[in-house]
MDTraj code that builds the backbone (N, CA, C; nanometers):
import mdtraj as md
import numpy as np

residues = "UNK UNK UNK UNK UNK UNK UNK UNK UNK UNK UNK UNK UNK UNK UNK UNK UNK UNK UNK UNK UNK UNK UNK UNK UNK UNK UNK UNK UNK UNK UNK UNK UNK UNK UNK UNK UNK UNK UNK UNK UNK UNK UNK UNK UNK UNK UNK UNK UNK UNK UNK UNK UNK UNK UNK UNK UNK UNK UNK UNK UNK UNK UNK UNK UNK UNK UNK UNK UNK UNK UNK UNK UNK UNK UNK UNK UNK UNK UNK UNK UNK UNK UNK UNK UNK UNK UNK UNK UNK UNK UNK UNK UNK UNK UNK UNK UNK UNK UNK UNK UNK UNK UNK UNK UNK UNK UNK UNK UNK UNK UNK UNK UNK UNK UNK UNK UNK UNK UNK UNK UNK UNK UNK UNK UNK UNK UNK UNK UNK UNK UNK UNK UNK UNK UNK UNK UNK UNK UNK UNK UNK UNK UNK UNK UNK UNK UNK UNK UNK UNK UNK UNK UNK UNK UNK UNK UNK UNK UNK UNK UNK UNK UNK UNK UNK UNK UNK UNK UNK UNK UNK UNK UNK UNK UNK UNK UNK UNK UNK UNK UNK UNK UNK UNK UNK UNK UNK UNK UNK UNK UNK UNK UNK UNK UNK UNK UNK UNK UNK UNK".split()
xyz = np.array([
    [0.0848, -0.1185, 0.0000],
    [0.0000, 0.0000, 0.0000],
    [0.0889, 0.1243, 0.0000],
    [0.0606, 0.2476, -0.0384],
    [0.1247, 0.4070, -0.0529],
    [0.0943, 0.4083, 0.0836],
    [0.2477, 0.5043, 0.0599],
    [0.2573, 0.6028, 0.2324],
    [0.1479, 0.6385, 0.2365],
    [0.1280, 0.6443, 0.4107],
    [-0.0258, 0.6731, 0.4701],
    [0.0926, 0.8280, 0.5922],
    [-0.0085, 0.9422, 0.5769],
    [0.0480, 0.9989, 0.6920],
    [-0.0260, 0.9680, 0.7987],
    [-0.1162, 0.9261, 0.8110],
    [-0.1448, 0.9118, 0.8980],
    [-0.1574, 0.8648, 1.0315],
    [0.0376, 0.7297, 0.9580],
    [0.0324, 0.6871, 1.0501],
    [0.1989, 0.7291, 1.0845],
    [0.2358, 0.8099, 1.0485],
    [0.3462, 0.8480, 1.1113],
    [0.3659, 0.9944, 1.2150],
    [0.4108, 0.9585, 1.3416],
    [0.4151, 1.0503, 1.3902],
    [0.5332, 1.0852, 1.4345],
    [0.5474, 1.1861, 1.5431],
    [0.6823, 1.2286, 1.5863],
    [0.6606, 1.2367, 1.7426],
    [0.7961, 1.1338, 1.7728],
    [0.7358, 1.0807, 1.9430],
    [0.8538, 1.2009, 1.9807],
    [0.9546, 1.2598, 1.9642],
    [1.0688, 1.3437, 2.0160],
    [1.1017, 1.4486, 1.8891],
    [1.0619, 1.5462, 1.9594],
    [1.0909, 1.6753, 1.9016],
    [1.2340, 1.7912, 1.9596],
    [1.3644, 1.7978, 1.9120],
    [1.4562, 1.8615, 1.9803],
    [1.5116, 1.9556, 1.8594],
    [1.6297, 2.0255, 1.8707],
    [1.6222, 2.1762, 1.8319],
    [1.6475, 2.1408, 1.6915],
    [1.7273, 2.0032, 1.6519],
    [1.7605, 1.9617, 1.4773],
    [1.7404, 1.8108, 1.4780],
    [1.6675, 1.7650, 1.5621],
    [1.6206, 1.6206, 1.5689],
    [1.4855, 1.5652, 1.5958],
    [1.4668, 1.4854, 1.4966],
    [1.3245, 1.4131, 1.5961],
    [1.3423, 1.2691, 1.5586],
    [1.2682, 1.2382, 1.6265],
    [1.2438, 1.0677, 1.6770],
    [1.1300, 1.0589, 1.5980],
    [1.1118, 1.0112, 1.4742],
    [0.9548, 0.9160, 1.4292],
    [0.9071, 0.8314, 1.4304],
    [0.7948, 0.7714, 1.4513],
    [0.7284, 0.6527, 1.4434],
    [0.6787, 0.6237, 1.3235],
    [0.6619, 0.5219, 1.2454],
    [0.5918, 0.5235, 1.1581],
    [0.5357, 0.3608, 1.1645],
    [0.4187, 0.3062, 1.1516],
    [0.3455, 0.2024, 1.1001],
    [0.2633, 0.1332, 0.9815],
    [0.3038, 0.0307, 0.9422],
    [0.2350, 0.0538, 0.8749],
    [0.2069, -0.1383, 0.7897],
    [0.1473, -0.1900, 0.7258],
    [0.1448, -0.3369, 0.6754],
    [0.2219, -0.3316, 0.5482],
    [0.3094, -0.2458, 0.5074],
    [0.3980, -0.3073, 0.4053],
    [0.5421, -0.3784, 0.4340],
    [0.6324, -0.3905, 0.3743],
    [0.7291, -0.4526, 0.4361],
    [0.8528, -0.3295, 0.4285],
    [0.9330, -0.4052, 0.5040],
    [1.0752, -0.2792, 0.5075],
    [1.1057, -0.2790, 0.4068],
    [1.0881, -0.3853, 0.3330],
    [1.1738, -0.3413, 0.1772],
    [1.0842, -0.2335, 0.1114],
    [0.9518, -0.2481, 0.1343],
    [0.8878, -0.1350, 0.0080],
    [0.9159, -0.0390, 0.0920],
    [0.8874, 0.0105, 0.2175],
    [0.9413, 0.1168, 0.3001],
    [1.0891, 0.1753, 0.2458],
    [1.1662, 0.1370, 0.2624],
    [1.3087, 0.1720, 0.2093],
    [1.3008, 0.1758, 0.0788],
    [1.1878, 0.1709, 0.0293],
    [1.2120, 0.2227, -0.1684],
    [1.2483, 0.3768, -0.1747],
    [1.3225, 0.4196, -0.2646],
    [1.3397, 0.5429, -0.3066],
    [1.1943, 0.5793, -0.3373],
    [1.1635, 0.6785, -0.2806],
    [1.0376, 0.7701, -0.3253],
    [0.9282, 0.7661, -0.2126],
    [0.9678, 0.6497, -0.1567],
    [0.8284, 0.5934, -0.0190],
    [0.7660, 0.7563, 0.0601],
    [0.8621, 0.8122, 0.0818],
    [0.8013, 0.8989, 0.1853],
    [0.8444, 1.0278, 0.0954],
    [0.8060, 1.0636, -0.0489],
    [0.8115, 1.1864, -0.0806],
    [0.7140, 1.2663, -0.0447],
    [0.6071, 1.2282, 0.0075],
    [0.4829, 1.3510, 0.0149],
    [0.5448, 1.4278, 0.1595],
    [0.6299, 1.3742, 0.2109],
    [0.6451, 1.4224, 0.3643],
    [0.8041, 1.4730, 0.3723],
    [0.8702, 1.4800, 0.2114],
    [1.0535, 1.5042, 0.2323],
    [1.0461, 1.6318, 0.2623],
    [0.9572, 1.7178, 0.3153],
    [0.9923, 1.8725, 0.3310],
    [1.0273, 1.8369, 0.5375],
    [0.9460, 1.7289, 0.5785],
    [0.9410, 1.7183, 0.7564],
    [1.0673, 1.6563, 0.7735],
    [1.1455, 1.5402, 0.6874],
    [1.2045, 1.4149, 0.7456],
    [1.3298, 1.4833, 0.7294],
    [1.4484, 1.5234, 0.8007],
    [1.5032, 1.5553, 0.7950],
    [1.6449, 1.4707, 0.8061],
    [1.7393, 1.4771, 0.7310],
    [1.8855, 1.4018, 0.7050],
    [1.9426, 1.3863, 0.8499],
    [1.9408, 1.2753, 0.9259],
    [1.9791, 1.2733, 1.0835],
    [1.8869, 1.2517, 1.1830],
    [1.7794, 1.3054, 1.1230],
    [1.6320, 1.2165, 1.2141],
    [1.6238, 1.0830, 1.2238],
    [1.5760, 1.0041, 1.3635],
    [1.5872, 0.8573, 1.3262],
    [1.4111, 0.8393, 1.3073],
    [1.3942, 0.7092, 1.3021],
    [1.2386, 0.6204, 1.2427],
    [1.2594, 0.5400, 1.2991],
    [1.1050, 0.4839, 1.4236],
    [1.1179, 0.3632, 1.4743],
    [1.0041, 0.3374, 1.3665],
    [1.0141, 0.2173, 1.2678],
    [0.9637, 0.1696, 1.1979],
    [0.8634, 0.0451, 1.2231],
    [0.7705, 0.0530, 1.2449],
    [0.6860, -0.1100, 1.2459],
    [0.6459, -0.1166, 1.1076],
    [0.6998, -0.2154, 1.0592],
    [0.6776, -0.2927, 0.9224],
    [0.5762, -0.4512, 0.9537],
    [0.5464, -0.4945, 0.8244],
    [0.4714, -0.5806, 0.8081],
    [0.5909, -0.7327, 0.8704],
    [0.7120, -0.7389, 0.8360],
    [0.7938, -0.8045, 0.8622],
    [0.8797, -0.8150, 0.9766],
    [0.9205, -0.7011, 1.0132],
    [1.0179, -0.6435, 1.1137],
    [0.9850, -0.4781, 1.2304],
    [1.0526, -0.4914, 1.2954],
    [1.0371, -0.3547, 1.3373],
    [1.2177, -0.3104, 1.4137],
    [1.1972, -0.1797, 1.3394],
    [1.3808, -0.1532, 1.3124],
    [1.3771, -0.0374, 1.3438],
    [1.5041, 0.0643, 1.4029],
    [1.5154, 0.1523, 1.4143],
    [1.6360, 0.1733, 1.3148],
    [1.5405, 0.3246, 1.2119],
    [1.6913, 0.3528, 1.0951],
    [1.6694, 0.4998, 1.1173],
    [1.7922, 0.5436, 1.0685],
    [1.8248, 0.6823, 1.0432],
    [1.7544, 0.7255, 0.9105],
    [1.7937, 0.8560, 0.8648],
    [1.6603, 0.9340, 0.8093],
    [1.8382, 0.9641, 0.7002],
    [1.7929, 0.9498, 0.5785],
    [1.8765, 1.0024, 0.5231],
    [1.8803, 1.1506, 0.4011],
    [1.9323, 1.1704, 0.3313],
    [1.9054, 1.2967, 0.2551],
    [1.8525, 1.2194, 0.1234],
    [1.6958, 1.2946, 0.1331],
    [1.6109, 1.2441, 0.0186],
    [1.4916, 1.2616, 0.0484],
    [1.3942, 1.2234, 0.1153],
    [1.4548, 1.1291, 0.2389],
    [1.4428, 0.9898, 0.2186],
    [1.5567, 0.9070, 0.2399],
    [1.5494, 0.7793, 0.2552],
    [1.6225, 0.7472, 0.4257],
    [1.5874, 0.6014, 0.3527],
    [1.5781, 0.5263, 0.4778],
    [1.7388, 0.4612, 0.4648],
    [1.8115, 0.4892, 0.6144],
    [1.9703, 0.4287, 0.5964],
    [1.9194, 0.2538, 0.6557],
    [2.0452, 0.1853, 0.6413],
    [2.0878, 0.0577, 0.6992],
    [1.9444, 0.0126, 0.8392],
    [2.0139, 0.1011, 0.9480],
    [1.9937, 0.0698, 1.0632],
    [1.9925, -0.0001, 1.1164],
    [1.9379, -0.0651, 1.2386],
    [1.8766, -0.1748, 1.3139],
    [1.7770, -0.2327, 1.3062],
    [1.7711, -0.3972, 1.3067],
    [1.6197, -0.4466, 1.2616],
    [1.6364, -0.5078, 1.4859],
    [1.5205, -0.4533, 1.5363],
    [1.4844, -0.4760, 1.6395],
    [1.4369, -0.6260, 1.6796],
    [1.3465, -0.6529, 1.5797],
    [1.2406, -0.7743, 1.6321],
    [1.2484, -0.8437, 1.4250],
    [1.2896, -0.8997, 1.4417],
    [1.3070, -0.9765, 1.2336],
    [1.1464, -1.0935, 1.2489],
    [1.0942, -1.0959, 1.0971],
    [1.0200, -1.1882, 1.1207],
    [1.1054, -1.3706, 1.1334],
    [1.1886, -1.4016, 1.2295],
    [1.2353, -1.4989, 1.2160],
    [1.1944, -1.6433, 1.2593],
    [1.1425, -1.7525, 1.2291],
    [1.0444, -1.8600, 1.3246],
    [1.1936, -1.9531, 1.3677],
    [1.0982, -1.9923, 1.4988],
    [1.2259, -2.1117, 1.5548],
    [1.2798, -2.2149, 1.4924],
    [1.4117, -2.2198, 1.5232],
    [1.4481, -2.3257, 1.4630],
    [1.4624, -2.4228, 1.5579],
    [1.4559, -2.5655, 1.4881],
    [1.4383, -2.6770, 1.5777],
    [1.4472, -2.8171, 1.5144],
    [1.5486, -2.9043, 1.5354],
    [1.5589, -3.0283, 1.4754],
    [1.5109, -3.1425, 1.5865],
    [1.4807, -3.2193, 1.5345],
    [1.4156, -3.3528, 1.5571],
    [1.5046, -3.4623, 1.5500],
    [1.5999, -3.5224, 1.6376],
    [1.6982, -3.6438, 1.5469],
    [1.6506, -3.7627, 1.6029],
    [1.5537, -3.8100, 1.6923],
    [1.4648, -3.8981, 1.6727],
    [1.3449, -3.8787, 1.7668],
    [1.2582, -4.0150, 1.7760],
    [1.1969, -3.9717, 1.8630],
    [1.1625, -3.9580, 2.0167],
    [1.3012, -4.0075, 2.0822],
    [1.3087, -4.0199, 2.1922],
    [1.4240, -3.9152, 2.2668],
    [1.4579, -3.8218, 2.1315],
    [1.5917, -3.7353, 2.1640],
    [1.5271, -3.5909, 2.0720],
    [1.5568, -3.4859, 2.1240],
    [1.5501, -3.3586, 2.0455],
    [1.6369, -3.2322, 2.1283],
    [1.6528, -3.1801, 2.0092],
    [1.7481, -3.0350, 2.0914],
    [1.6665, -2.9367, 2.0149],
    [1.6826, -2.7769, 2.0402],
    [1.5972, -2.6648, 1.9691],
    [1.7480, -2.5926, 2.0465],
    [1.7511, -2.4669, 1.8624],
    [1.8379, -2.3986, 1.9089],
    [1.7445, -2.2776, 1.9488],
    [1.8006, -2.1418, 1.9814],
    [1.7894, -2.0054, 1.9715],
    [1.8386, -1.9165, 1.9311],
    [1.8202, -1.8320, 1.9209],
    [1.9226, -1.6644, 1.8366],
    [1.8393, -1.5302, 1.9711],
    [1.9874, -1.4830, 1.9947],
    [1.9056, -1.3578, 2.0522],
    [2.0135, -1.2577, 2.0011],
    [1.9745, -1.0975, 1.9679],
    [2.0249, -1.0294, 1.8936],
    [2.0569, -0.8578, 1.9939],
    [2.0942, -0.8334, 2.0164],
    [2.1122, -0.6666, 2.0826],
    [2.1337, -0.5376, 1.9967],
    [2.0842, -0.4754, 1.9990],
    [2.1211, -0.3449, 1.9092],
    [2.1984, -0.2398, 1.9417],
    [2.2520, -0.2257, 1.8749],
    [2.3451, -0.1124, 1.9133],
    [2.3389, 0.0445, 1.8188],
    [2.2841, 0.1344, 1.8836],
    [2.2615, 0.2658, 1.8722],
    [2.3698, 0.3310, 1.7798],
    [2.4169, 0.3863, 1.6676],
    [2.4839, 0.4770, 1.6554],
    [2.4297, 0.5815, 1.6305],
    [2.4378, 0.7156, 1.6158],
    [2.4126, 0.9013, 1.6078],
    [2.4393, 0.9322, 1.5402],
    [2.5005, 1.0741, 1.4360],
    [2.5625, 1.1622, 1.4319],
    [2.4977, 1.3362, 1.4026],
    [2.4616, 1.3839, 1.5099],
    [2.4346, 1.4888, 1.4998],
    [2.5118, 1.6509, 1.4359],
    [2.4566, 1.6983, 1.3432],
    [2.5246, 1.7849, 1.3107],
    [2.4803, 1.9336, 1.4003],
    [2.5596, 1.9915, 1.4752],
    [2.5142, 2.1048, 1.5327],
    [2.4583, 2.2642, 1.4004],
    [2.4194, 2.3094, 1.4529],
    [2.3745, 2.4487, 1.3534],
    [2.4928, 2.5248, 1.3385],
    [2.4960, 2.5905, 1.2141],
    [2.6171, 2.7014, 1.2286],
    [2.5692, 2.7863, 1.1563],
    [2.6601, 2.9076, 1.1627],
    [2.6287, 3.0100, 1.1125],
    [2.5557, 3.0506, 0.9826],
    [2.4250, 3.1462, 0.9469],
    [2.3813, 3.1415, 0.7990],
    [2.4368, 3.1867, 0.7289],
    [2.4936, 3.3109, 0.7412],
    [2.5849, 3.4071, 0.6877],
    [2.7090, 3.4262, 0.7128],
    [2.7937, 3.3430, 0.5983],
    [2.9430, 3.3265, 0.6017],
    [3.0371, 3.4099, 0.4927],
    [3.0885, 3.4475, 0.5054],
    [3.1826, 3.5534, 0.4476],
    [3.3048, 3.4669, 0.3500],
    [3.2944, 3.4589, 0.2148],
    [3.4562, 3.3993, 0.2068],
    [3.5820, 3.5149, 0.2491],
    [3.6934, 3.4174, 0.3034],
    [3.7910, 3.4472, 0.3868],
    [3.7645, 3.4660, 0.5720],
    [3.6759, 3.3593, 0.5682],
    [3.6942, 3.3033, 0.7118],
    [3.6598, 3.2419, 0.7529],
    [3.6493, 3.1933, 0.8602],
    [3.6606, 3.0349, 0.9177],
    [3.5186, 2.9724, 0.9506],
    [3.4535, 2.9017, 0.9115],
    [3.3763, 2.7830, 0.9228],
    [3.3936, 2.6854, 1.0723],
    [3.3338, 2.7060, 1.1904],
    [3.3481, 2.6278, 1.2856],
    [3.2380, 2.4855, 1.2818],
    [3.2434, 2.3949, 1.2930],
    [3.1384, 2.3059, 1.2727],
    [3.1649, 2.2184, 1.3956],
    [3.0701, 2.1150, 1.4505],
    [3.0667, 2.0589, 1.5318],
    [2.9396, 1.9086, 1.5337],
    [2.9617, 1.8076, 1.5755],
    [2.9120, 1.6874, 1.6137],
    [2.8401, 1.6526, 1.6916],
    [2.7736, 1.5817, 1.7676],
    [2.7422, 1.5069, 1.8860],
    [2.7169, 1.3883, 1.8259],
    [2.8287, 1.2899, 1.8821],
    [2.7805, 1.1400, 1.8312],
    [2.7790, 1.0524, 1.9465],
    [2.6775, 0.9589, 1.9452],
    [2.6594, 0.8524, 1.9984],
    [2.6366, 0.7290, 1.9610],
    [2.6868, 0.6131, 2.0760],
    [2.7325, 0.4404, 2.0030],
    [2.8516, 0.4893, 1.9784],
    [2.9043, 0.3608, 1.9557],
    [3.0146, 0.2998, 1.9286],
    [3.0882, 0.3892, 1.7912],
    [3.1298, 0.4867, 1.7953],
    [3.1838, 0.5860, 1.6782],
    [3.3927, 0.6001, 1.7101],
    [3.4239, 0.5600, 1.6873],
    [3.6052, 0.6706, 1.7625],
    [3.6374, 0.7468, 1.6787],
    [3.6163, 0.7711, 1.5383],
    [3.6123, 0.8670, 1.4571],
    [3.5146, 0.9478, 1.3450],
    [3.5401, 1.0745, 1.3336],
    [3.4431, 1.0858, 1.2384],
    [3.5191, 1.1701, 1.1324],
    [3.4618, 1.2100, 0.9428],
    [3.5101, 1.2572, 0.8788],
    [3.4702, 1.3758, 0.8531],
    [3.4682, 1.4643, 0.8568],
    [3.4254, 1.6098, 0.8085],
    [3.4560, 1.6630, 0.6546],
    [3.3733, 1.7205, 0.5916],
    [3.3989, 1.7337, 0.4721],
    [3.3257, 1.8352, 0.4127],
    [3.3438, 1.9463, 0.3411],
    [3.3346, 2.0882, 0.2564],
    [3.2257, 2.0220, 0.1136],
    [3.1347, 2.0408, 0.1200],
    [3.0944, 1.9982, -0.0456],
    [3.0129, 2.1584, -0.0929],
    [3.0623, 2.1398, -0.2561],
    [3.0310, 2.2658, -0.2971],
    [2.9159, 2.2090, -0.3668],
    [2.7784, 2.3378, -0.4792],
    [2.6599, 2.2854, -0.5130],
    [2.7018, 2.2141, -0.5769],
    [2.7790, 2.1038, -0.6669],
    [2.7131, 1.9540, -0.7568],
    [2.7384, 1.8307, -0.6420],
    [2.7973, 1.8507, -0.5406],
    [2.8316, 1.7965, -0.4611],
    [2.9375, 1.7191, -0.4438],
    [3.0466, 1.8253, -0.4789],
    [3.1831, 1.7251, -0.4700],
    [3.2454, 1.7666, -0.3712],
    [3.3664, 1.7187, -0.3214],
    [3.4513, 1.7974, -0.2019],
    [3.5378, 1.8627, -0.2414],
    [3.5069, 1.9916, -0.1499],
    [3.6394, 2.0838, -0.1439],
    [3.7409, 2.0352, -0.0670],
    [3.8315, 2.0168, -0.0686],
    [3.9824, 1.9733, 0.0329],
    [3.9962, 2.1296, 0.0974],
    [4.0319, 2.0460, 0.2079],
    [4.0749, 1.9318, 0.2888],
    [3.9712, 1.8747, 0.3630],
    [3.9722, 1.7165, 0.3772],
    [3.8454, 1.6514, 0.4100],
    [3.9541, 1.6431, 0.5696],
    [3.8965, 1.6197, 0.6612],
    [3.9476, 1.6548, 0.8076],
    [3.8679, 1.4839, 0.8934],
    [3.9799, 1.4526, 0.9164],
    [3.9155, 1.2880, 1.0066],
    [3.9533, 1.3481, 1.1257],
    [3.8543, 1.3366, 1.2376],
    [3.8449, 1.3733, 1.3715],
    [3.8023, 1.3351, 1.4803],
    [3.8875, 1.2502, 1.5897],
    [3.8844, 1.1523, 1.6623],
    [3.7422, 1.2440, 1.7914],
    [3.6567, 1.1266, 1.7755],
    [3.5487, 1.1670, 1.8930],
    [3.6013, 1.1240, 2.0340],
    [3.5604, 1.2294, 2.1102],
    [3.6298, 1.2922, 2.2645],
    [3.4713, 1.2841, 2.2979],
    [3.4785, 1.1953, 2.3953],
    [3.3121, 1.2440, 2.4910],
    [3.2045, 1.2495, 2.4285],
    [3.1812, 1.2208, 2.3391],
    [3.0481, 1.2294, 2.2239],
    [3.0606, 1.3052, 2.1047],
    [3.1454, 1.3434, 2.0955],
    [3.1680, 1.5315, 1.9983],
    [3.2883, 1.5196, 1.9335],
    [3.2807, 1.5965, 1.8633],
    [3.4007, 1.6555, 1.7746],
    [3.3435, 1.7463, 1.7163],
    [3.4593, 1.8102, 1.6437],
    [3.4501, 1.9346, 1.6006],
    [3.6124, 1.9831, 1.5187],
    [3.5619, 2.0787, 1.3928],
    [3.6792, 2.0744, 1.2604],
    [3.6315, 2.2576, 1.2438],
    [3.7453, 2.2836, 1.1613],
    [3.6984, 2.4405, 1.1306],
    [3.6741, 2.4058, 0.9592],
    [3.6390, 2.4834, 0.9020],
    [3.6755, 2.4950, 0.7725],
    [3.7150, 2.6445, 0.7246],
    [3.8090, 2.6863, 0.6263],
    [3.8495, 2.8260, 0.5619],
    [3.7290, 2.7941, 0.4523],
    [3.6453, 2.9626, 0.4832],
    [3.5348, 2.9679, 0.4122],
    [3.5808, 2.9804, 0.2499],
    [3.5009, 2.9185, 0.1253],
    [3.5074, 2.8442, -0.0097],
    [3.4978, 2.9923, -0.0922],
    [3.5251, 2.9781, -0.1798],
    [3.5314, 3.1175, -0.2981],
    [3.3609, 3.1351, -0.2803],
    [3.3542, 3.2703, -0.3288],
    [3.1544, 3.3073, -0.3096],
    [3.1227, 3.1967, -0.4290],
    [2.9792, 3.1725, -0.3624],
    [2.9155, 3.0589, -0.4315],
    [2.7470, 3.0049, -0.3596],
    [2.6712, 2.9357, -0.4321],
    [2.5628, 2.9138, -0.3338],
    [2.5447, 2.7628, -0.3648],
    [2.4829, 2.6956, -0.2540],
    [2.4498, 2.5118, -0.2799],
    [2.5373, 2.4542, -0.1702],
    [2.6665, 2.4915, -0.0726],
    [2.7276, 2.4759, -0.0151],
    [2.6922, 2.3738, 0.0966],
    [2.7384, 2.2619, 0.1505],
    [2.7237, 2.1384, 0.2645],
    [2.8651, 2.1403, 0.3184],
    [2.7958, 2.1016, 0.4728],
    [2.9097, 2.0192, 0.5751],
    [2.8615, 1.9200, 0.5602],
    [2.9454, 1.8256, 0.5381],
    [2.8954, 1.6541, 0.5630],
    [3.0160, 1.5771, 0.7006],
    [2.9364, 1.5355, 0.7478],
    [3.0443, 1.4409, 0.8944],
    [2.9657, 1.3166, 0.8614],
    [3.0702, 1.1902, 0.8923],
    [3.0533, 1.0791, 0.8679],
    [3.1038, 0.9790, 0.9651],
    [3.0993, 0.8814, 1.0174],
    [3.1311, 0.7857, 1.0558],
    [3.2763, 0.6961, 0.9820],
    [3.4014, 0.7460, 1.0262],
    [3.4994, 0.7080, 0.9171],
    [3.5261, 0.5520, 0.9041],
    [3.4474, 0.4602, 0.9918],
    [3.4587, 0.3220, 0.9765],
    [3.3373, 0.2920, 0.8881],
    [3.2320, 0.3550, 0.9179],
    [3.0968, 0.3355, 0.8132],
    [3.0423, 0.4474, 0.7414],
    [3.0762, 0.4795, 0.6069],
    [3.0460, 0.5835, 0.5798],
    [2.8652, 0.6524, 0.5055],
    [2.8201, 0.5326, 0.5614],
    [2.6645, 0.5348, 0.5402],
    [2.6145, 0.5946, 0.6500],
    [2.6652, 0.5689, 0.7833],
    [2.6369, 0.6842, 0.8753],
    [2.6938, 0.8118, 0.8972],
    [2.5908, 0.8923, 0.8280],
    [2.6720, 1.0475, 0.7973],
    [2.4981, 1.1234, 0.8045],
    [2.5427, 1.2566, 0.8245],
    [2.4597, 1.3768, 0.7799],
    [2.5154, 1.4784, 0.7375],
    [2.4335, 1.5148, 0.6757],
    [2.4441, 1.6752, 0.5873],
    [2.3748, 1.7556, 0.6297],
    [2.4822, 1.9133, 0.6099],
    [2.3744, 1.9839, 0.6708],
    [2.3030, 2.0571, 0.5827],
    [2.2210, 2.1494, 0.6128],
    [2.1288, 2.1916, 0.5051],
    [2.2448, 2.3135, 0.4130],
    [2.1695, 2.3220, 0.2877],
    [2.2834, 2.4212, 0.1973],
    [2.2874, 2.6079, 0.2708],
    [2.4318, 2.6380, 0.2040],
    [2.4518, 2.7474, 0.2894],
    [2.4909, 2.8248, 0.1738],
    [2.4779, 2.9191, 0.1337],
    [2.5822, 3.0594, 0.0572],
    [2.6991, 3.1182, 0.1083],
    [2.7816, 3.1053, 0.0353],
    [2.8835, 3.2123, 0.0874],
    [2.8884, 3.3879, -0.0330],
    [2.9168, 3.4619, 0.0498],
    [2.9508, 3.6105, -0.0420],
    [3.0470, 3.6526, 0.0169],
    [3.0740, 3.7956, -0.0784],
    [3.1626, 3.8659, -0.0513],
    [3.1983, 3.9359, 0.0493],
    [3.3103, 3.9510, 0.0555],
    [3.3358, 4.0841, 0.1874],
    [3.3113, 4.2067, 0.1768],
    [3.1599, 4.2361, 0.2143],
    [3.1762, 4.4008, 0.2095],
    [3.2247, 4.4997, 0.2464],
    [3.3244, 4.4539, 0.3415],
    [3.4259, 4.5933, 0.3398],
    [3.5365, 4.6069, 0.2564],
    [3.5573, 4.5414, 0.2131],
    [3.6294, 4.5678, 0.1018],
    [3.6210, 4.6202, 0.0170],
    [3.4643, 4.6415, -0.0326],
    [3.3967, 4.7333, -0.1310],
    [3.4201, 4.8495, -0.0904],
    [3.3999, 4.8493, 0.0716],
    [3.4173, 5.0161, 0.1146],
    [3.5103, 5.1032, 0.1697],
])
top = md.Topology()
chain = top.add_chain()
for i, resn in enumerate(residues, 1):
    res = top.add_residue(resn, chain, resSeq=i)
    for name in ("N", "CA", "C"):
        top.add_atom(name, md.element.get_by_symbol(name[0]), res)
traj = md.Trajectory(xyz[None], top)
């Protein structure tokens, strides 16, 4: 069946994050199709997570730029027991039990109005299992400006400067997970201009 809004809501609302729920009887795979949740890509934001109940599974994934749906965690899989029979006076049954493990990466807000010829401060909050992350300059077609900056997480966080890019508009910070680079966010596009005192 087509996305329903009706059944997605938002259980955590914070200053560049939310927590969604969504339900619904299709399966994760049609869920994770490119296009599933276009009526709603103006809310879902790149770094938001989705606790997902699917027809199959129920998973917690990250929100990616599109919006799609990343990797994530499958919580509960539709999986049935397994169990052999080797006669009838003898039997064993195995089990599977599974734990999830959380990863983050929050991109903090920065400045709207950046000047070329100066510095770009950017910053993180990551959580789970992360020890590094990558930072990276992308201009509008979306390639990188160098220098891409790998930056060991301290306490949840990190944080990189960047020297602001020749004037231009379409501009991203992207931070990534440098062991998995599917866990990443972008931040929303920025402009850079000129220095007006220089004019004057």
């Amino acid at each position: 069946m087509p996305f329903s809004p009706a059944n997605l809501a938002a259980l955590i609302q914070g200053n560049t994050f939310t927590l969604w729920q969504y339900r619904t009887t299709d399966t994760r795979a049609a869920v994770s199709a490119g296009g599933y949740f276009a009526a709603v890509a103006g809310s879902l934001k790149p770094g938001d997570l989705m606790v997902l109940q699917a027809a199959d599974a129920v998973a917690l994934v990250p929100i990616r730029s599109g919006p799609a749906l990343g990797t994530g965690v499958t919580l509960d899989g539709a999986v049935g027991p397994l169990n052999t029979v080797r006669a009838a006076a003898q039997g064993f049954s195995l089990g599977q039990a599974a734990a999830a493990v959380v990863r983050t990466i929050i991109l903090a807000p920065f400045a709207a109005g950046i000047v070329t010829g100066t510095i770009i401060p950017v910053s993180a909050s990551i959580a789970g299992p992360v020890s590094q992350v990558v930072f990276s300059l992308r201009d509008g077609s979306g390639a990188v400006v160098p220098p891409v900056q790998v930056v060991t997480v301290v306490a949840g966080a990190a944080a990189a400067s960047f020297a602001a890019p020749p004037v231009g508009t379409g501009y991203r910070i992207r931070v990534e997970d440098a062991a998995d680079p599917a866990l990443g966010v972008v931040s929303r596009s920025f402009n850079v201009g000129a220095d007006l005192r220089l004019l004057l």
